[in-house]
C-alpha positions as CSV (number, residue, x, y, z in Angstrom):
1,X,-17.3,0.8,10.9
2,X,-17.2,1.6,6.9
3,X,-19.2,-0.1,4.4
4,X,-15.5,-1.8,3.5
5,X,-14.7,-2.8,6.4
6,X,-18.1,-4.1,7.3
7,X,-17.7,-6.0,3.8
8,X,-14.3,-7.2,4.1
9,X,-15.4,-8.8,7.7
10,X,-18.2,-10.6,6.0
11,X,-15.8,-11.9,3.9
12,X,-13.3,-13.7,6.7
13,X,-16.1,-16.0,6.9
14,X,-15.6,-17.4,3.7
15,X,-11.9,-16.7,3.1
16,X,-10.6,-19.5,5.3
17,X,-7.8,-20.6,3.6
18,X,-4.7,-20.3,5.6
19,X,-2.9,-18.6,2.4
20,X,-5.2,-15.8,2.9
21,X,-4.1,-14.9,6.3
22,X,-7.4,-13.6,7.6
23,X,-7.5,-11.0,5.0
24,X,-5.8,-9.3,7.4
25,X,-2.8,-8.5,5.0
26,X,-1.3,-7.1,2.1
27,X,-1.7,-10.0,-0.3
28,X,-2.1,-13.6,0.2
29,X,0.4,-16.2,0.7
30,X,0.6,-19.6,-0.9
31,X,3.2,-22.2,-0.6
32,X,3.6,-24.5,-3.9
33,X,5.7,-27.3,-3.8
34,X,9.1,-25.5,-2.5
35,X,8.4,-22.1,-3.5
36,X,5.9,-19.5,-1.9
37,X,4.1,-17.4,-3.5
38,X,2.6,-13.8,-2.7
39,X,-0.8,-12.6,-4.3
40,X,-2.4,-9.6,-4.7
41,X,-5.1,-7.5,-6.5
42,X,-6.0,-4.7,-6.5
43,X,-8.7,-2.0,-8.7
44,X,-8.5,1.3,-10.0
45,X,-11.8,3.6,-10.6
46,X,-11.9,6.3,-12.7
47,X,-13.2,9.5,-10.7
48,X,-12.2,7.9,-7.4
49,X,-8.5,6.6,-8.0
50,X,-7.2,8.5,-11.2
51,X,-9.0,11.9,-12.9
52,X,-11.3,11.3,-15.7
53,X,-8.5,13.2,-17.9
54,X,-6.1,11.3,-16.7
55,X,-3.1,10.5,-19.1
56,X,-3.8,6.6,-19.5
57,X,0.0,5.6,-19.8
58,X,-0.1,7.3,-16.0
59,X,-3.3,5.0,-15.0
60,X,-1.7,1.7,-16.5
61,X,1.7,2.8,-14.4
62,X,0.0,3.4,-11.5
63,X,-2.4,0.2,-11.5
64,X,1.0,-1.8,-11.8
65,X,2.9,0.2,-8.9
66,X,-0.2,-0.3,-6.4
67,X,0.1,-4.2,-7.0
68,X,3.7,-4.2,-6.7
69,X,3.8,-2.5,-3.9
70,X,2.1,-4.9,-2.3
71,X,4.2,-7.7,-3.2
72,X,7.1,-4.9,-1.8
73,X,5.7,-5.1,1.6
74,X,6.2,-9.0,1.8
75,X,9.6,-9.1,0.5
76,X,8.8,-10.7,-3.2
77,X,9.8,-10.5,-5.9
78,X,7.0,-9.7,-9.2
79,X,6.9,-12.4,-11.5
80,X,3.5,-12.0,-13.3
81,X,-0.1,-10.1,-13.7
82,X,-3.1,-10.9,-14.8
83,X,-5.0,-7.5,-15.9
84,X,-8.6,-6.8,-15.9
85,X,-9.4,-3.9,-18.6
86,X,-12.4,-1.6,-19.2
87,X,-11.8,-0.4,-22.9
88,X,-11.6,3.5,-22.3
89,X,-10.9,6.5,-24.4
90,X,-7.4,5.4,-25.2
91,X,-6.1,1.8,-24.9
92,X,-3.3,2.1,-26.9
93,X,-1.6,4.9,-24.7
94,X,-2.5,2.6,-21.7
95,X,-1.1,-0.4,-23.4
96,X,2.3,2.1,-23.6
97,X,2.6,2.6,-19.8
98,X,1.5,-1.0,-18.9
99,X,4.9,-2.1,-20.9
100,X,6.9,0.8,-19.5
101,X,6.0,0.2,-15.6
102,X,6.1,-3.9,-15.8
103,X,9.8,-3.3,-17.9
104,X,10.5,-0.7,-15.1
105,X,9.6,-3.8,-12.7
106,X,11.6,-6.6,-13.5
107,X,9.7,-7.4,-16.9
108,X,7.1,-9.1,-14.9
109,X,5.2,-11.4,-17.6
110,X,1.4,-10.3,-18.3
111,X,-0.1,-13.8,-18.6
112,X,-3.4,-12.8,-19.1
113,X,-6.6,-11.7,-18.1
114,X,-10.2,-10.2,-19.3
115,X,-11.4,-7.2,-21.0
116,X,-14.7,-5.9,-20.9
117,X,-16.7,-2.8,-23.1
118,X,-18.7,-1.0,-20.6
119,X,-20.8,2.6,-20.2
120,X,-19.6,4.6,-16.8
121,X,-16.6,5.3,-15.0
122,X,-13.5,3.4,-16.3
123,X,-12.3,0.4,-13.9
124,X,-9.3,-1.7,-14.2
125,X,-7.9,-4.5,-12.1
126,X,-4.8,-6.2,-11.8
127,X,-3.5,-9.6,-9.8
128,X,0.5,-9.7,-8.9
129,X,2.3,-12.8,-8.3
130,X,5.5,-12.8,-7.2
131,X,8.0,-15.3,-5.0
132,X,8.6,-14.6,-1.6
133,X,12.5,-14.4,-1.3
134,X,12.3,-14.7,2.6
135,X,10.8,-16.9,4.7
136,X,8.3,-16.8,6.9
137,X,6.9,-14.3,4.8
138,X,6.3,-11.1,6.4
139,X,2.9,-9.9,8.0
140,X,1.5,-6.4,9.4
141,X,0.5,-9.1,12.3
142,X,3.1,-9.5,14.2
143,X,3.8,-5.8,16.3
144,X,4.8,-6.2,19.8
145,X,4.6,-4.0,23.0
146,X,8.4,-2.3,22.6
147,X,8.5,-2.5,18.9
148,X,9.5,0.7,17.2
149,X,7.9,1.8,14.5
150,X,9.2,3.3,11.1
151,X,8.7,4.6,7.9
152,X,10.9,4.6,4.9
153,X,10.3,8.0,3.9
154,X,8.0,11.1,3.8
155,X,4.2,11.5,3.1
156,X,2.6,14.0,1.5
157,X,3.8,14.0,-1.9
158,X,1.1,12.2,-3.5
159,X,-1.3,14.8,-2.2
160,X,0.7,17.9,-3.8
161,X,0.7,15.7,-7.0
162,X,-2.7,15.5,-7.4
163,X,-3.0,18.9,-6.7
164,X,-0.8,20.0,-9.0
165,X,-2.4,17.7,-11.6
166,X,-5.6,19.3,-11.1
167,X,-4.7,22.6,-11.6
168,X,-2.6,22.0,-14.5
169,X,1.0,23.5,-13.2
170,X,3.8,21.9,-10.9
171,X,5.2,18.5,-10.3
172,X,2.4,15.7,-10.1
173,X,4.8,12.7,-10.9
174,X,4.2,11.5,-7.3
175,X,0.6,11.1,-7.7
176,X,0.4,9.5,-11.5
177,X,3.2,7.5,-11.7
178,X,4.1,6.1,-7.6
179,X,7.2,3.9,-7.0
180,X,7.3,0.4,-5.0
181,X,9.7,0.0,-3.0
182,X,11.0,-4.0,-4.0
183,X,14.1,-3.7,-3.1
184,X,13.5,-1.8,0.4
185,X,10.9,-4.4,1.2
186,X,13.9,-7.3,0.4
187,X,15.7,-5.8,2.6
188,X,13.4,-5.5,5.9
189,X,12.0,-9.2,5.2
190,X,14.1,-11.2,7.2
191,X,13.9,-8.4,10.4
192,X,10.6,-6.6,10.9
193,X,7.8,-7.9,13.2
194,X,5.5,-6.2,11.2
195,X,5.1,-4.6,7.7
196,X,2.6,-2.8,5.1
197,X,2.6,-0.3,3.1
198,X,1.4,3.3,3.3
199,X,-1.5,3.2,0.9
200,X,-4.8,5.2,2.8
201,X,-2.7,7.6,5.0
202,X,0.1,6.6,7.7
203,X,-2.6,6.8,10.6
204,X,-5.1,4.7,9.2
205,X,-2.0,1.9,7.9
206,X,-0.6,2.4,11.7
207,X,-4.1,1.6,13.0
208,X,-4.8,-1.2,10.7
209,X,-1.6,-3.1,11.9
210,X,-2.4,-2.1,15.5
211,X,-5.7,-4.1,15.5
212,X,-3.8,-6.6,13.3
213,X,-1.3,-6.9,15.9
214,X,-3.3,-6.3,19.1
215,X,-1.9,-4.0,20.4
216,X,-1.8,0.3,20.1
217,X,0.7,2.0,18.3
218,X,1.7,5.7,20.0
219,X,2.9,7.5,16.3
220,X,4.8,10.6,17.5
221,X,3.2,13.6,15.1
222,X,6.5,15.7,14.3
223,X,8.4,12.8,13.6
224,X,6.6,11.4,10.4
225,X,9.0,12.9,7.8
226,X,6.6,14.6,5.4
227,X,6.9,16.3,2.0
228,X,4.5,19.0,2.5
229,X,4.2,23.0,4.1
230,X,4.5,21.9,8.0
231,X,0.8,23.7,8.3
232,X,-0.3,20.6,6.2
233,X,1.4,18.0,8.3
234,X,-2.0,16.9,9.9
235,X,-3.3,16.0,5.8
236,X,-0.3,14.5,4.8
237,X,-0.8,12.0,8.3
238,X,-4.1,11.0,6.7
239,X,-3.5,11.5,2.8
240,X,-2.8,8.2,0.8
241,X,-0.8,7.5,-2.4
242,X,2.4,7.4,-1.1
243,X,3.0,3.7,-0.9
244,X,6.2,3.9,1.7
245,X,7.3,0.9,3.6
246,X,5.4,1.1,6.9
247,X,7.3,-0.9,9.6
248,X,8.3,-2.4,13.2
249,X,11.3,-4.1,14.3
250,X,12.2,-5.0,18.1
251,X,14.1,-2.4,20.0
252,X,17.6,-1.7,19.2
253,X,17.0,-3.0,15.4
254,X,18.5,-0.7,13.0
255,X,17.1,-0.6,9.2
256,X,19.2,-1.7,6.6
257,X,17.4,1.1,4.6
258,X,16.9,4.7,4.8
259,X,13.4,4.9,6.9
260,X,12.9,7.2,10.1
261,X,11.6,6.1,13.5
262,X,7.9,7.6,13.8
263,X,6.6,5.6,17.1
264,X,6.4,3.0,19.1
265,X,3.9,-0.1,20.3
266,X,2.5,0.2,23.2
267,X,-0.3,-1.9,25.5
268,X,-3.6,-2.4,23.8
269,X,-5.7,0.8,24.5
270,X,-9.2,1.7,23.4
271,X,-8.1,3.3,20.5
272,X,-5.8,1.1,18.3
273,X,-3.5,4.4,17.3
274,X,-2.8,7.4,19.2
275,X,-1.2,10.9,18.1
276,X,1.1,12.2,20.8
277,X,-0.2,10.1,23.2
278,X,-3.7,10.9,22.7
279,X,-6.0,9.3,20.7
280,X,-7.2,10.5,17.0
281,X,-9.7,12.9,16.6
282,X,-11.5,12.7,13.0
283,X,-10.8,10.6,10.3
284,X,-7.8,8.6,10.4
285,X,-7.3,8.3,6.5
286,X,-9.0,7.4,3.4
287,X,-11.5,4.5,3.1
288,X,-14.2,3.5,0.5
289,X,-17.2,4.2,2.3
C-alpha cells in the first residue's frame, strides 16, 4: 500500500459523515434542504503536477478542469470555488486563466478563499461545488458482476503533451489546459452503475472502482482507445491526465455518448483488475507515494 493510500485509510476513521461516502469517491455528497450538492478539492504542486516554467494561465486552467472534472463524474453541474493561492512568479497571468477556464465552465462564481506567501515549490488548491442534476447521485461503488465497462475516449494524450511541453515543440494543449467532460457526465448520471474519472491512469481508476465495487474488473488491453504510437499502449494504460469518463452500465446499456466498451466485471479475484485476463504486472498507474 502507498503512503496515500495508507493516509487516506486513516482518514475513513474520522470522515464519517455519510456525505462523504467513505472517501471512497470522487467528491462528496451533501443533501441541503431539497437540493444536493457535490464537493470536491483538489491541489496542484509545482514540480509534481505542472513544470516549474509552466505558463501560469495554463496552471490556473488546469487547477479548475481537475475540480470540474470531478463534479463531471457525478453528473453536476459547477456552481462555485473556493481557491487556495501560493503567490508565485506571476499572479496576474494566473488570475487570466482562472477567469478564462471558470467562463469556459459555466461562469462558476469564485466565492472566495485564502492566499498565502511562501518559499518552495508553488501549491494551489481549489474546492468545486456544484448541484447534482440527477438523483441518486452517481458513485464508482456500485459495479456489478456482468457490467460492462467503458471509456469515453482515448488515453494517452496527456502524456504526449507533457512531452511535448518539455521539449519545447508539438502540441501540449492536452497536458496544460485538460477538458471535463460536464455534459458527458449529465448524460451517463441517470444510467451507470458506476462512474469516475480517468485521473492516475485507466488501470489504477479501473482498480480503484473494482475494490470500491467488490468485485474485479477484466479490462481488455487492445480495446482501450488510445492516442498514442501502439508501442506505447502499455504507458498510456497507466499514464494520468486525461480525465475521461470511466464507466459501467448493466449489459445491453448503450451510452448516450460517444465512449468505447474496454471490459467487463467479473467475480471478485485476488487482484482487483486484470489485463487480458491476467492480473497486472508492475505499477498500475500514478500515485503520490
Amino acid at each position: 500500500m502507498s503512503a496515500e493510500s495508507a493516509f487516506i485509510a486513516a482518514l475513513r476513521a474520522i470522515a464519517t459523515h455519510p456525505a462523504a461516502r467513505g472517501l471512497n469517491d470522487d467528491a462528496a455528497v451533501l443533501d441541503v434542504g431539497g437540493e444536493t450538492l457535490v464537493l470536491t478539492h483538489d491541489t496542484m504542486v509545482e514540480g509534481v503536477h505542472f513544470l516549474p516554467e509552466q505558463d501560469p494561465a495554463d496552471v490556473a486552467w488546469k487547477l479548475i478542469a481537475t475540480n470540474i472534472s470531478d463534479l463531471a463524474a457525478k453528473g453536476a453541474q459547477p456552481l462555485a470555488v473556493l481557491l487556495s493561492y501560493q503567490l508565485g512568479r506571476d499572479d496576474a497571468a494566473f488570475l487570466d486563466g482562472l477567469k478564462a477556464a471558470l467562463r469556459h465552465y459555466g461562469d462558476a462564481a469564485l466565492l472566495g478563499g485564502d492566499t498565502v506567501r511562501a518559499p518552495g515549490p508553488q501549491s494551489v488548491g481549489l474546492t468545486a461545488i456544484g448541484r447534482a442534476t440527477h438523483r441518486p447521485v452517481p458513485s464508482r461503488d456500485g459495479a456489478a458482476v456482468g457490467d460492462a465497462l467503458w471509456i469515453t475516449g482515448p488515453v494517452g494524450a496527456a502524456m504526449l503533451g507533457m512531452e511535448a511541453l518539455k521539449a519545447g515543440t508539438g502540441d501540449s494543449t492536452a497536458y496544460r489546459r485538460p477538458i471535463a467532460l460536464l455534459a458527458e457526465g449529465q448524460r451517463l448520471a441517470p444510467l451507470v452503475s458506476a462512474i469516475m474519472d480517468v485521473s492516475d491512469g485507466v488501470l489504477l481508476d479501473a482498480s480503484r472502482m473494482a475494490i470500491a465495487s467488490g468485485v474485479t474488473i477484466a479490462v481488455d488491453r487492445m480495446a482501450v482507445p488510445i492516442a498514442v504510437p501502439e508501442q506505447r499502449r502499455d504507458e498510456a494504460l497507466r499514464w494520468g491526465d486525461d480525465y475521461q469518463l470511466l464507466f459501467t452500465l448493466p449489459a445491453g446499456i448503450i451510452p448516450p455518448c460517444p465512449a468505447s466498451r474496454i471490459g467487463t466485471v467479473v467475480e471478485r479475484q485476488d487482484t482487483p483488475v486484470l489485463l487480458d485476463g491476467a492480473p497486472v504486472s508492475g505499477r498500475l498507474g500514478y500515485e503520490h507515494g
